[in-house]
C-alpha positions, 0 to 999 in steps of 0.5 A: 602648338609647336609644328614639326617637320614635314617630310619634305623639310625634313629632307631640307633639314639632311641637304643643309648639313651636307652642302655645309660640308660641300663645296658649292660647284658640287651642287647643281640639281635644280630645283629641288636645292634651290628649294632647300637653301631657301628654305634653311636661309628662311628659316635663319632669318626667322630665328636666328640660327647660323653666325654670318660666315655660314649665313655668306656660304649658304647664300652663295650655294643658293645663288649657285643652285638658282643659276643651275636650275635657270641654265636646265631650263626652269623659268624666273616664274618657276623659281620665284613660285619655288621660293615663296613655298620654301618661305611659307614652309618655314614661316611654319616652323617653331623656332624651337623645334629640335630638327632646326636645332640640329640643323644649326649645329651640324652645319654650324660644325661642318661649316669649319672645313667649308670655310677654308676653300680657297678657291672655287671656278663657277662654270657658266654655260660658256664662260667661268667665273674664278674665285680666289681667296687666298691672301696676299701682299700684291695686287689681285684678282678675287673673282675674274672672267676673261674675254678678248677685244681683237687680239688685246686680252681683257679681264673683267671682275673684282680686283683687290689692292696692295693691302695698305694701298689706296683703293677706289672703293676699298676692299674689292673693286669691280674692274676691267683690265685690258692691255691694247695692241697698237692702239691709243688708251680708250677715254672711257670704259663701259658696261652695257646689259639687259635692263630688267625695268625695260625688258623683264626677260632675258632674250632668248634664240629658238636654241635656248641661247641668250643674247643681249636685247635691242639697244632700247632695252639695254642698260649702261654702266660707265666707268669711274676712273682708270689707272695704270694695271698692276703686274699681277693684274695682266693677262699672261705674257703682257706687260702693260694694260689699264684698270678700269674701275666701276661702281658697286651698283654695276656689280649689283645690275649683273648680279640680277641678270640670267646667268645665261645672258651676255653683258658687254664690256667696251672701250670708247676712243676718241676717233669714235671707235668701240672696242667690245669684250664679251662675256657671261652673267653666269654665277656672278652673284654665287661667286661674289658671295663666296669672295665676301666670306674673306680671304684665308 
């Protein structure tokens, strides 16, 4: 027997067309989103229904609409209930139904529009992920945050090479640029963040403020190499800096963080100092999936 739609996937059928025509930082209401992305995300795993640049901006608006619904205040548990009933929902589903039929082709057509933004800010609780996919012949940032260490300017996020150039990974490459002040080059460079294995939550103050939790439950990520920063990679007014490069699986940790959280970028010297930077998790996993849709 065929199973239509409920009035509340019905409702999941309307909000796909119109996020597909939307641009992601439109959306930002919680709960009731995060479960309709999820349940249209579901439903294409199921059958099948959108090529892969629309199955990328789907994903990016559902990351975006979980950090939204974390941020007002909706717990892990919550969200993780939110979704199994989503999934559920579209387990039911026919494949042939009409309604996801038109789902397919309504986004699949209003997706055209959509792909050809080329830039879109993820604005966290105090800080800002900016992406940007615009092509280009120089060295760029596709998605940066930026913080500072004293008076030296850092940037942190994924940059990528001169086309053609050698690259550390290929493609985009998870990066800290830091131009220092009057001081000597740091050996190493790390990432330190909550460690999901060891603290299963964020911590969070009486206010609602995320912090990083006790050394012992904090996790590392080390640097895998530096080189001299490209000009277009620096701060604003520098003209000299170092790139810090990390591996992918850096990338991977912060985008399993709160988008409340801080993480921390610091910089190691041989005298036994520590330079740290300051940032916000945000909405690095919604912003990395919309740079994955590729430049324009």
């Amino acid at each position: 027997m065929r199973i239509g739609l409920s009035t509340r996937t019905a409702r999941a059928v309307i909000a796909a067309v119109v996020m597909a025509a939307t641009p992601v930082a439109a959306f930002a209401d919680g709960t009731g989103t995060f479960y309709d992305r999820t349940f249209v995300l579901a439903a294409h795993e199921k059958c099948r229904l959108f090529r892969a640049p629309v199955v990328g901006a789907l994903s990016a608006a559902t990351l975006q609409s979980r950090g939204a619904a974390l941020r007002a205040g909706t717990t892990e548990a919550a969200l993780l209930a939110t979704a199994q009933r989503a999934r559920s929902r579209a387990r039911q589903v026919s494949c042939a139904n009409p309604e996801l039929a038109m789902v397919r082709d309504r986004v699949s057509d209003a997706f055209a529009g959509w792909q050809r933004i080329p830039r879109m800010d993820f604005n966290g609780d105090h800080a800002t992920w900016t992406a940007d996919r615009v092509r280009r012949e120089a060295a760029t940032w596709r998605l940066v945050q930026t913080s500072v260490t004293g008076a030296s300017p850092v940037r942190f996020g994924l940059s990528a090479a001169v086309p053609g150039s050698a690259n550390v990974s290929g493609g985009e490459t998870l990066s800290a640029v830091v131009s220092f002040v009057g001081r000597p080059r740091p050996y190493a460079a790390r990432m330190v963040m909550r460690d999901p294995a060891l603290a299963a939550r964020p911590w969070l103050t009486a206010a609602g403020r995320a912090i990083l939790p006790p050394e012992s439950a904090r996790q590392e990520v080390w640097s895998a190499g530096t080189a001299p920063a490209p000009a277009t990679l620096l701060a604003t007014g520098r003209t000299q800096g170092e790139t810090w490069y990390f591996p992918t699986t850096g990338g991977d940790r912060l985008s399993r963080l709160d988008p409340r959280e801080p993480f921390l970028i610091q910089f190691l010297f041989r005298d036994g100092s520590v330079a740290t930077a300051t940032f916000e998790a945000g909405d690095f996993a919604a912003a990395r999936a919309f740079v994955a849709l590729g430049t324009v």
